[in-house]
N, CA, C and O of each residue as an XYZ file, in Angstrom:
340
protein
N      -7.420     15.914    -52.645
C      -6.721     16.809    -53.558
C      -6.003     16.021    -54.646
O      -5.855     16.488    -55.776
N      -5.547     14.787    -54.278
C      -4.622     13.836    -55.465
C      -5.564     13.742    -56.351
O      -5.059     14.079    -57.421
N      -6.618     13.478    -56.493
C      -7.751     13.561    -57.938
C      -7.586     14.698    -58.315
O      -7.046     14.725    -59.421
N      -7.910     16.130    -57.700
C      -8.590     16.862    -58.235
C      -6.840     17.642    -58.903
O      -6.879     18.306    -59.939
N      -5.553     17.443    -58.205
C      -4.267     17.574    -59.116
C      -3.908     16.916    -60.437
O      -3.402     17.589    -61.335
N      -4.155     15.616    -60.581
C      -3.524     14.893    -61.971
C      -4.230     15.270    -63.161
O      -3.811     15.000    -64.287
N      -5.595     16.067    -62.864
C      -5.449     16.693    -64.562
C      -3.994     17.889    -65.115
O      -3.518     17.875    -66.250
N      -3.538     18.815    -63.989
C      -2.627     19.194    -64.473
C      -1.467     18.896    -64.543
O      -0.556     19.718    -64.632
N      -1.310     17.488    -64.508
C       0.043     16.889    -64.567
C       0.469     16.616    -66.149
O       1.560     16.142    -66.464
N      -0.108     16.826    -66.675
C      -0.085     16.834    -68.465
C       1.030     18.596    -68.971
O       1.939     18.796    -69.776
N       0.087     19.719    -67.716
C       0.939     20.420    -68.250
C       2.350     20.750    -67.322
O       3.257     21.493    -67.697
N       2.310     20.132    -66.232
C       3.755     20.539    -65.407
C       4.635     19.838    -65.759
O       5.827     20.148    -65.747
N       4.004     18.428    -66.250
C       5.483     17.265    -66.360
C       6.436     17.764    -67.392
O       7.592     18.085    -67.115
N       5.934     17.820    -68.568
C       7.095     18.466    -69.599
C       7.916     19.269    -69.361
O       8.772     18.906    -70.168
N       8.451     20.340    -68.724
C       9.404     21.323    -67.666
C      10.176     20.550    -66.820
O      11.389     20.463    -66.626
N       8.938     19.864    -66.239
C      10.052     19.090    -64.924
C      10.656     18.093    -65.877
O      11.843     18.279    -66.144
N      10.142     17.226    -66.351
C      11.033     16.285    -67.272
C      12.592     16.357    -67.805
O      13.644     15.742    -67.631
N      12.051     17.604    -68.641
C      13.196     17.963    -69.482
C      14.106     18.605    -68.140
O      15.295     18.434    -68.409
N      13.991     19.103    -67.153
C      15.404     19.671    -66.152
C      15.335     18.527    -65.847
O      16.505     18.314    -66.167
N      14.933     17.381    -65.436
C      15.426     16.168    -64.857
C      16.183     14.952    -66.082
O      16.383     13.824    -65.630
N      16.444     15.128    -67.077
C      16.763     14.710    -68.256
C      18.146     15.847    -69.138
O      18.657     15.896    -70.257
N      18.295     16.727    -67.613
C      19.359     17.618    -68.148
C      20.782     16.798    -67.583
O      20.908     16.190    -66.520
N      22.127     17.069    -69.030
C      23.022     16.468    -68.771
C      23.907     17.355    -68.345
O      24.914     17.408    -69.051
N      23.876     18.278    -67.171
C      25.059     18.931    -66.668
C      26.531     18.314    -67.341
O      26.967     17.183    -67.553
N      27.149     20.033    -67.599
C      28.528     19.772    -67.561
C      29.442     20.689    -67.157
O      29.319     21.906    -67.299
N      30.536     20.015    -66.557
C      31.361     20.953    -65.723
C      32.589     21.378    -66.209
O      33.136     20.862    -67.183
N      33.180     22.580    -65.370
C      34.225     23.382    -66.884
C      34.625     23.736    -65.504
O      34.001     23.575    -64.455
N      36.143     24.405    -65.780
C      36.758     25.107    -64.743
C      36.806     26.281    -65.864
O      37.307     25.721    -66.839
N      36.530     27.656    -66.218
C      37.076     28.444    -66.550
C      38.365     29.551    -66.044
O      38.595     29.646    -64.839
N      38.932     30.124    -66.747
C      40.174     30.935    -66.298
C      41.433     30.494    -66.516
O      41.940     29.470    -66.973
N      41.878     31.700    -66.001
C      43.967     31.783    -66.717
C      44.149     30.435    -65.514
O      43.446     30.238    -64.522
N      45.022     29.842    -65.872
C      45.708     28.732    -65.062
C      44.606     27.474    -64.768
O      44.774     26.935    -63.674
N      43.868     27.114    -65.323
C      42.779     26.250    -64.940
C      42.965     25.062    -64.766
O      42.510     24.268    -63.942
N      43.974     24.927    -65.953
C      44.337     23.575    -66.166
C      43.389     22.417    -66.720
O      42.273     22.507    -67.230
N      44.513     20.834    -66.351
C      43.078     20.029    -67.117
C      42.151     19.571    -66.309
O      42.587     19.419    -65.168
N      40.981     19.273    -66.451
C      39.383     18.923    -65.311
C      40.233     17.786    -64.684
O      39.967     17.539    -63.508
N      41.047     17.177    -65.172
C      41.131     15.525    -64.363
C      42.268     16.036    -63.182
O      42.233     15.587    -62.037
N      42.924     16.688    -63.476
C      44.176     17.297    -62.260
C      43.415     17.647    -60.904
O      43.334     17.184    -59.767
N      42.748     19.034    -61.857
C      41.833     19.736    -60.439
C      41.008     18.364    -59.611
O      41.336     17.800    -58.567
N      40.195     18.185    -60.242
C      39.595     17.010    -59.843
C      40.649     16.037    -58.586
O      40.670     15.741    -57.391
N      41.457     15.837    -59.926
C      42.719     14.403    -58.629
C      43.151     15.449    -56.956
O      43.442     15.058    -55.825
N      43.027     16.585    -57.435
C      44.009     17.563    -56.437
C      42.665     17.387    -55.306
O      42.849     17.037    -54.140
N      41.231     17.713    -55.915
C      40.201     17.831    -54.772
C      39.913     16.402    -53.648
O      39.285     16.317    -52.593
N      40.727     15.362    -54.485
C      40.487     14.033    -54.188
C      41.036     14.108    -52.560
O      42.146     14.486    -52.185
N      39.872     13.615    -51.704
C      40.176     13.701    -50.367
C      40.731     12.333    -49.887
O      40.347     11.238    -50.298
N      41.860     12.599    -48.791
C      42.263     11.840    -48.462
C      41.679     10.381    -47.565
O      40.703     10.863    -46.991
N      41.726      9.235    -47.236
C      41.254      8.511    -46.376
C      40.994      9.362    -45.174
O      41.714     10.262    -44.740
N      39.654      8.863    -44.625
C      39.214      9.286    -43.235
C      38.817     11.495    -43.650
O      38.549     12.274    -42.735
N      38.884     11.808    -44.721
C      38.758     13.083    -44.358
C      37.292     13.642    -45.220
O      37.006     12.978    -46.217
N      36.517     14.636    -44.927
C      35.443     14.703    -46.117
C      35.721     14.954    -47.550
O      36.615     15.389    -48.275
N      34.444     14.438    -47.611
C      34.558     14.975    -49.348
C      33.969     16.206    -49.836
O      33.217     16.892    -49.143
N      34.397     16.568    -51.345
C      33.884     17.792    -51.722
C      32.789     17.097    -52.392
O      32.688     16.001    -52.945
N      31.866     18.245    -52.132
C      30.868     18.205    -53.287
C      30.949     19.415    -54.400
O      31.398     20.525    -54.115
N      30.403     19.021    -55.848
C      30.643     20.385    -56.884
C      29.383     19.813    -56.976
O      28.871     18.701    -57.113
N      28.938     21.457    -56.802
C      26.966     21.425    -57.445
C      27.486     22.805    -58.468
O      28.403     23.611    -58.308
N      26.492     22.662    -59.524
C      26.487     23.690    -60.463
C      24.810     24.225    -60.559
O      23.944     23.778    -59.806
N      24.579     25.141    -61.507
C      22.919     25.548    -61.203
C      22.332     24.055    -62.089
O      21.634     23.282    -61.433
N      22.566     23.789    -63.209
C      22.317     22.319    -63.826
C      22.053     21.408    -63.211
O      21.049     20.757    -63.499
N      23.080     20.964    -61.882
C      22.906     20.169    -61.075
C      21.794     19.649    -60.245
O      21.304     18.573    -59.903
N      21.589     21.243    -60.044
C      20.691     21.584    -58.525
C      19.210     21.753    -59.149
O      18.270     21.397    -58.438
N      18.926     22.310    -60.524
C      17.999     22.127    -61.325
C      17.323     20.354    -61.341
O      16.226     19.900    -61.015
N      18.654     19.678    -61.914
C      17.981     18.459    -62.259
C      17.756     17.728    -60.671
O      16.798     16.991    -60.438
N      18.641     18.017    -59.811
C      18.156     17.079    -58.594
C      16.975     17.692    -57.902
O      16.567     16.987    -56.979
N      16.148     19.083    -58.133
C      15.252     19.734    -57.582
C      13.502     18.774    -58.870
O      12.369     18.431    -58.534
N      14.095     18.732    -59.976
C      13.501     17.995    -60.763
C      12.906     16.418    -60.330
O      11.765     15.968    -60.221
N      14.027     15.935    -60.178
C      13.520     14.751    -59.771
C      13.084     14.290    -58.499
O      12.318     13.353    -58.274
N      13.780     15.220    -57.503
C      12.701     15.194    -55.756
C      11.336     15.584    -56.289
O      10.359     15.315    -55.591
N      11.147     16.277    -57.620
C       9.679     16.598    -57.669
C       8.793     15.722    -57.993
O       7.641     15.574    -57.585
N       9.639     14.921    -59.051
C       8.978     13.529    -59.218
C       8.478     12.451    -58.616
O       7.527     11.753    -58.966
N       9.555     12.305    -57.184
C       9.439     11.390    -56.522
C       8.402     11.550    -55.580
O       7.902     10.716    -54.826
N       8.040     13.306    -55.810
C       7.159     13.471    -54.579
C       5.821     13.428    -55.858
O       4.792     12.876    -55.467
N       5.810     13.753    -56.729
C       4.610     13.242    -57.096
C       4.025     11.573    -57.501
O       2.808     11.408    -57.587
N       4.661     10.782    -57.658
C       4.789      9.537    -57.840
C       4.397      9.250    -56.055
O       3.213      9.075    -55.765
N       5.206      9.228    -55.215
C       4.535      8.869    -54.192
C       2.763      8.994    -53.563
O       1.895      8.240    -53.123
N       2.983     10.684    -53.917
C       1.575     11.123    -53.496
C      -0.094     10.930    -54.737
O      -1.282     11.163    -54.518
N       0.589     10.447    -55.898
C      -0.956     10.188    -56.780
C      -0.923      9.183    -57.024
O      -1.987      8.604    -57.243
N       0.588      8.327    -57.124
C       0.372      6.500    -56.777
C      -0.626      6.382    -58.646
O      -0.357      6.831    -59.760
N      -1.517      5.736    -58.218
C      -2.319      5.257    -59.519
C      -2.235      6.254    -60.597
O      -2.042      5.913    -61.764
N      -2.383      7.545    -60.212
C      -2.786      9.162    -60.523
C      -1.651      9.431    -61.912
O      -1.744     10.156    -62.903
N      -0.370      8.292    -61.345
C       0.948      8.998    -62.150
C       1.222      7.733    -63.025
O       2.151      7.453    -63.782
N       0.190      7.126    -62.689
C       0.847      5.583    -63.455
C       0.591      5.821    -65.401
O       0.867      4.919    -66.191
N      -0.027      7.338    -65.888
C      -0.520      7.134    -67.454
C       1.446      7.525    -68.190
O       1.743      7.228    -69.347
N       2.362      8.126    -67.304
C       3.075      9.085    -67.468
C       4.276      7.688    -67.136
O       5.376      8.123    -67.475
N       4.337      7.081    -66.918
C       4.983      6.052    -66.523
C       5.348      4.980    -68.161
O       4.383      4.458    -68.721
N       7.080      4.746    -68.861
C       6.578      4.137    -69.748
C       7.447      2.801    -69.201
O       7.344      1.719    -69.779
């Protein structure tokens, strides 16, 4: 199947590219929001305790982007090497 896929890798890559080449940015909106670096310091977890994660749809776009990549790069190997600069 890896042959008979990399002709359409000409038209999927451009989509995936560009969400994996997206520069998320993050905003707190609303009354009392304050400034990003406060909220931020306030989420800051203490030694020994977890951390937060902030995913946004941007986020989850570009990291769904580039697992796609990695899974095609693994699986056509030679197949992906024209797309490669």
């Amino acid at each position: 199947m890896k042959d008979k896929f990399t002709p359409y890798l000409a038209e999927i890559l451009p989509p995936i590219l560009a969400s994996a080449s997206l520069k998320p940015e993050m905003g707190i909106e609303g009354k009392g929001a304050g400034d990003m670096a406060d909220i931020i310091q306030e989420m800051k977890p203490d030694e020994g305790k977890k951390k937060t994660n902030i995913m946004t749809d941007e986020i989850e776009e570009k990291d769904s982007a580039i697992q796609m990549l990695v899974v095609f790069i693994d699986e056509l190997g030679a197949g992906f090497a024209q797309y490669i600069e």
